[in-house]
MIDOSE-1310 file (N, C-alpha, C; in nm, 2 decimals, decimal comma, always signed):
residues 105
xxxx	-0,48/-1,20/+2,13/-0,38/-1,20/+2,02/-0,45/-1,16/+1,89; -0,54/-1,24/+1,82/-0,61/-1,19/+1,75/-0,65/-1,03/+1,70; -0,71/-1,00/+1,83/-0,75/-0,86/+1,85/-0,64/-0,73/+1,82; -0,51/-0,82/+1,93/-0,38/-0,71/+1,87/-0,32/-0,72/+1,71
xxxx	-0,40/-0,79/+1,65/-0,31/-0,89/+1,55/-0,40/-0,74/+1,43; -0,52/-0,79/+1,46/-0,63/-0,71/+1,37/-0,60/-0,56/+1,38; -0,61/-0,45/+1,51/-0,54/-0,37/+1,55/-0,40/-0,34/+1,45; -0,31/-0,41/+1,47/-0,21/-0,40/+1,36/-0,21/-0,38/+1,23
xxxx	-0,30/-0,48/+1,21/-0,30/-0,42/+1,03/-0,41/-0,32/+0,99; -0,46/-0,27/+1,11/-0,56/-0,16/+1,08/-0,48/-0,06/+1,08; -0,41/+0,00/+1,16/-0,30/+0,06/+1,18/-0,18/+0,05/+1,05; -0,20/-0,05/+0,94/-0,10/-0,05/+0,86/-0,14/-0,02/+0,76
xxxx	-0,29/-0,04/+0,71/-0,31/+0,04/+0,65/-0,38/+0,15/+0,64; -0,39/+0,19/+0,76/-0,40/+0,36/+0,80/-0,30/+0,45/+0,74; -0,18/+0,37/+0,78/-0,04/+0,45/+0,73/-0,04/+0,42/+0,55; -0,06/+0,34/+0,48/-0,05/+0,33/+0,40/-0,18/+0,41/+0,29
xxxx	-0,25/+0,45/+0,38/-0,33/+0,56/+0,36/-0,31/+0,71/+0,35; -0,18/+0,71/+0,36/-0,09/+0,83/+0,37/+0,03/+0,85/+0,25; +0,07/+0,77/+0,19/+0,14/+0,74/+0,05/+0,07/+0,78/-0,05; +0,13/+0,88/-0,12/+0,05/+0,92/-0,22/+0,11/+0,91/-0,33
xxxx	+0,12/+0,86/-0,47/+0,20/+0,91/-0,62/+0,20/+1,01/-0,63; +0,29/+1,02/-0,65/+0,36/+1,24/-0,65/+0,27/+1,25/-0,82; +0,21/+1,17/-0,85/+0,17/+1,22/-1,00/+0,02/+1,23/-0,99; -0,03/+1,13/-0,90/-0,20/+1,11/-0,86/-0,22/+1,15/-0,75
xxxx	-0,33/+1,19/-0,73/-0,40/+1,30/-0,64/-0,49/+1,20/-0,50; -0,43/+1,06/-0,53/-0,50/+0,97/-0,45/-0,41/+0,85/-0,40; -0,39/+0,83/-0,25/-0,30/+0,76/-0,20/-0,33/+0,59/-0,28; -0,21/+0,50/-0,25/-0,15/+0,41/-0,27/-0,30/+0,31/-0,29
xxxx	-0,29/+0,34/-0,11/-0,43/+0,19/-0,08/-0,56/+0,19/-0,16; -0,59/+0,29/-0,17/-0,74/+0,34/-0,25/-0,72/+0,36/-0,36; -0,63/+0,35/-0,45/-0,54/+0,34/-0,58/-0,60/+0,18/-0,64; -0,57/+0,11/-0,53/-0,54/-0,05/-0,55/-0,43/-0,09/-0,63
xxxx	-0,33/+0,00/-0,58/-0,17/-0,06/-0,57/-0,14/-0,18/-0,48; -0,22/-0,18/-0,40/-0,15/-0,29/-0,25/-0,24/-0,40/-0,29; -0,20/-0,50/-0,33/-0,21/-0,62/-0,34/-0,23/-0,76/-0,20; -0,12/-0,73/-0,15/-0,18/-0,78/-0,04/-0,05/-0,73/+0,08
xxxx	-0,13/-0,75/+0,23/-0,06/-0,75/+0,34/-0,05/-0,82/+0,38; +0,08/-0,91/+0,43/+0,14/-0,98/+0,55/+0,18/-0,95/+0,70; +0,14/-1,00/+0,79/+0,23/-0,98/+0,89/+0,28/-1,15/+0,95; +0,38/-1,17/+0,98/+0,40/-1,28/+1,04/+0,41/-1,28/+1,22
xxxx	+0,43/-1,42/+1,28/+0,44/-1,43/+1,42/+0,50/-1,27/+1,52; +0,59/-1,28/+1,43/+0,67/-1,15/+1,47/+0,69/-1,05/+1,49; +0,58/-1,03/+1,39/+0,56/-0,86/+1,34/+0,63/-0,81/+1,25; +0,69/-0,91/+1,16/+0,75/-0,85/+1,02/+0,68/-0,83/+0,95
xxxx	+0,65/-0,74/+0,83/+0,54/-0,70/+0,73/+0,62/-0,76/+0,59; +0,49/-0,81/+0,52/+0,56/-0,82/+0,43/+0,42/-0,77/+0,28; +0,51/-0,67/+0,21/+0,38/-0,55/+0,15/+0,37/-0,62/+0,00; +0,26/-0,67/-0,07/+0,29/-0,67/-0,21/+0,18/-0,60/-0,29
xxxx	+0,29/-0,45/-0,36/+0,25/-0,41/-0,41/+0,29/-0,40/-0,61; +0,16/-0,33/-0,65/+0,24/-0,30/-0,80/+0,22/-0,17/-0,81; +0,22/-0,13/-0,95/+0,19/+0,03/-1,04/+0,17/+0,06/-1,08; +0,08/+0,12/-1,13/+0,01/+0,21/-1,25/+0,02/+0,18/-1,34
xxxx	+0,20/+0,17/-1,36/+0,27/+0,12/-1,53/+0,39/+0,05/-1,46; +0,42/-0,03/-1,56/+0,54/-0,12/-1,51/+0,65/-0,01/-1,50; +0,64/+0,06/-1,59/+0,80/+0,18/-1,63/+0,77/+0,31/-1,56; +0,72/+0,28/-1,38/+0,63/+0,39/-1,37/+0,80/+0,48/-1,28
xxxx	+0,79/+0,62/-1,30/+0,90/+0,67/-1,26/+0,91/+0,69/-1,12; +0,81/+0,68/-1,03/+0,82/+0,73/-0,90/+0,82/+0,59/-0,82; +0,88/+0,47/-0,87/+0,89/+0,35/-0,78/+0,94/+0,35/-0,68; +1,08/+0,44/-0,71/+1,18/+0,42/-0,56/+1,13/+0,45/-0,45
xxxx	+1,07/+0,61/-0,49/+1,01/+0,70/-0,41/+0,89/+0,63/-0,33; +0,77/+0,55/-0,41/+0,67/+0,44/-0,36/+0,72/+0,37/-0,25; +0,82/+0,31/-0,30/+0,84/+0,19/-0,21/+0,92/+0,23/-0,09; +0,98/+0,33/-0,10/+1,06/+0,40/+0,00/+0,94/+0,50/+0,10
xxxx	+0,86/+0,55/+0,04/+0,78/+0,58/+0,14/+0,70/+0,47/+0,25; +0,65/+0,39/+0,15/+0,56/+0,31/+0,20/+0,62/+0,22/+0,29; +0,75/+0,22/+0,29/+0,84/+0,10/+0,38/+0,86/+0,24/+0,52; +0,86/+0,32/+0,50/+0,94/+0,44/+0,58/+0,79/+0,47/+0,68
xxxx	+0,68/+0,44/+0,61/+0,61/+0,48/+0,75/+0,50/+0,33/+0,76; +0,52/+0,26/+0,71/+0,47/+0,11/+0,79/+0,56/+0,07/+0,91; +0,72/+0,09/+0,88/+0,84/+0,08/+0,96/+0,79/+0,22/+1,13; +0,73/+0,29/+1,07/+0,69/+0,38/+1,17/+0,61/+0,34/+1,25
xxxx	+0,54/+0,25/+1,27/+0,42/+0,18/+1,39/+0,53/+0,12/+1,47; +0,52/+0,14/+1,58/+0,58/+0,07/+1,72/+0,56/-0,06/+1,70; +0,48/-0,17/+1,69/+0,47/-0,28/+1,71/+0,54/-0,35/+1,59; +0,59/-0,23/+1,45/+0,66/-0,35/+1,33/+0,82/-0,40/+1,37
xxxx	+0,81/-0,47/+1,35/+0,98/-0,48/+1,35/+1,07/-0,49/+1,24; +0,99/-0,55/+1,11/+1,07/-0,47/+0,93/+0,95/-0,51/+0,85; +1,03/-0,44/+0,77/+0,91/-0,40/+0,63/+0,97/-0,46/+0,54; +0,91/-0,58/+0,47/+0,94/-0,58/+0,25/+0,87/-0,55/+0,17
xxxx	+0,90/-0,49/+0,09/+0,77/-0,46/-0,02/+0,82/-0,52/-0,15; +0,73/-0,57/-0,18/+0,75/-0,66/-0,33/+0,67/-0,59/-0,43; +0,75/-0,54/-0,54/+0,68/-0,50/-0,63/+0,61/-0,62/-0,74; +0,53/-0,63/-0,78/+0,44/-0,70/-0,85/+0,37/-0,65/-0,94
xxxx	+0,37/-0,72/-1,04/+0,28/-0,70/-1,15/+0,17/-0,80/-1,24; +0,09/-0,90/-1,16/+0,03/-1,02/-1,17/-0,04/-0,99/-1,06; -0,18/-0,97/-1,09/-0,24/-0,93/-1,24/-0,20/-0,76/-1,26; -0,21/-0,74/-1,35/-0,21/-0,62/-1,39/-0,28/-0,50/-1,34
xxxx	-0,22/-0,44/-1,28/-0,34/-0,33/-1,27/-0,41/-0,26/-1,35; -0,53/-0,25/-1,27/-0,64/-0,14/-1,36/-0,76/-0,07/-1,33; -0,82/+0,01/-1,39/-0,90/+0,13/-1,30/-0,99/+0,03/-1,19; -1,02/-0,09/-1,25/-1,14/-0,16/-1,16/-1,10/-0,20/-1,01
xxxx	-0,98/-0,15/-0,99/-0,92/-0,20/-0,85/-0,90/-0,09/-0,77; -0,91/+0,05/-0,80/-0,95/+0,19/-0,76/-1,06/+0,13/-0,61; -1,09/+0,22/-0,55/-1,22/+0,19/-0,44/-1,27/+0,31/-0,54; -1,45/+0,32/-0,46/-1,49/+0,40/-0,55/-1,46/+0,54/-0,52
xxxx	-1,41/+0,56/-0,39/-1,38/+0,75/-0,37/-1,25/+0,73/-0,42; -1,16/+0,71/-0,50/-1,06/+0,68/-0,56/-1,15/+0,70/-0,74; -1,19/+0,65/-0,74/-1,25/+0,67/-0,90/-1,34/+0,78/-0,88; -1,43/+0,85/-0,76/-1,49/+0,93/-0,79/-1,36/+1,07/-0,80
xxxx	-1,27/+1,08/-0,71/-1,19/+1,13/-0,70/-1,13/+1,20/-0,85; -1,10/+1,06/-0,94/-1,02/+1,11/-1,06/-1,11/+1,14/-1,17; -1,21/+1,09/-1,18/-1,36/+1,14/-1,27/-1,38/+0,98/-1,30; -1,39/+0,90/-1,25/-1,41/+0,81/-1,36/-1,56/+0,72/-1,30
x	-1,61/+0,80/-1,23/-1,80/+0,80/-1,20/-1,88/+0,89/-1,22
């Protein structure tokens, strides 16, 4: 179980490796938008993410992607995404091919 369990969220955020800000040139996860992942007994997901800027214009579109292909793995059975803003985002939550990506190494 374990093993399927691990499997799963490797797989979830693989896909979430795929979400990109139509404004940044660097997906969601490697952003350090994603705050954290849940999955429960069941295989419900539950996503908490934030954004760039609180007043960021492409939320719907974020959260609508990002629900639209985690929902894409066979084994989920629903997605929530919580948007959040505690703590605040900021460049230091980038990975580093995320910051080498935008110049900021």
């Amino acid at each position: 179980m374990t093993t399927d369990f691990l499997a799963l969220e490797e797989e979830i955020v693989k896909m979430l490796k795929t979400v990109y800000d139509p404004e940044i040139p660097v997906n969601v996860y490697d952003l350090g938008l994603i705050y954290g992942v849940e999955v429960d007994d069941d295989k419900n997901v539950t996503i908490a993410m934030t954004l760039t800027a609180p007043a960021c214009p492409a939320v719907d579109f974020l959260v609508e992607d990002v629900k639209m292909k985690v929902e894409s793995i066979s084994e989920v059975k629903s997605v929530t995404v919580n948007i959040v803003f505690e703590p605040e985002w900021h460049h230091g939550l980038m990975s580093e091919e995320a910051k080498l990506e935008l110049g900021f190494l």
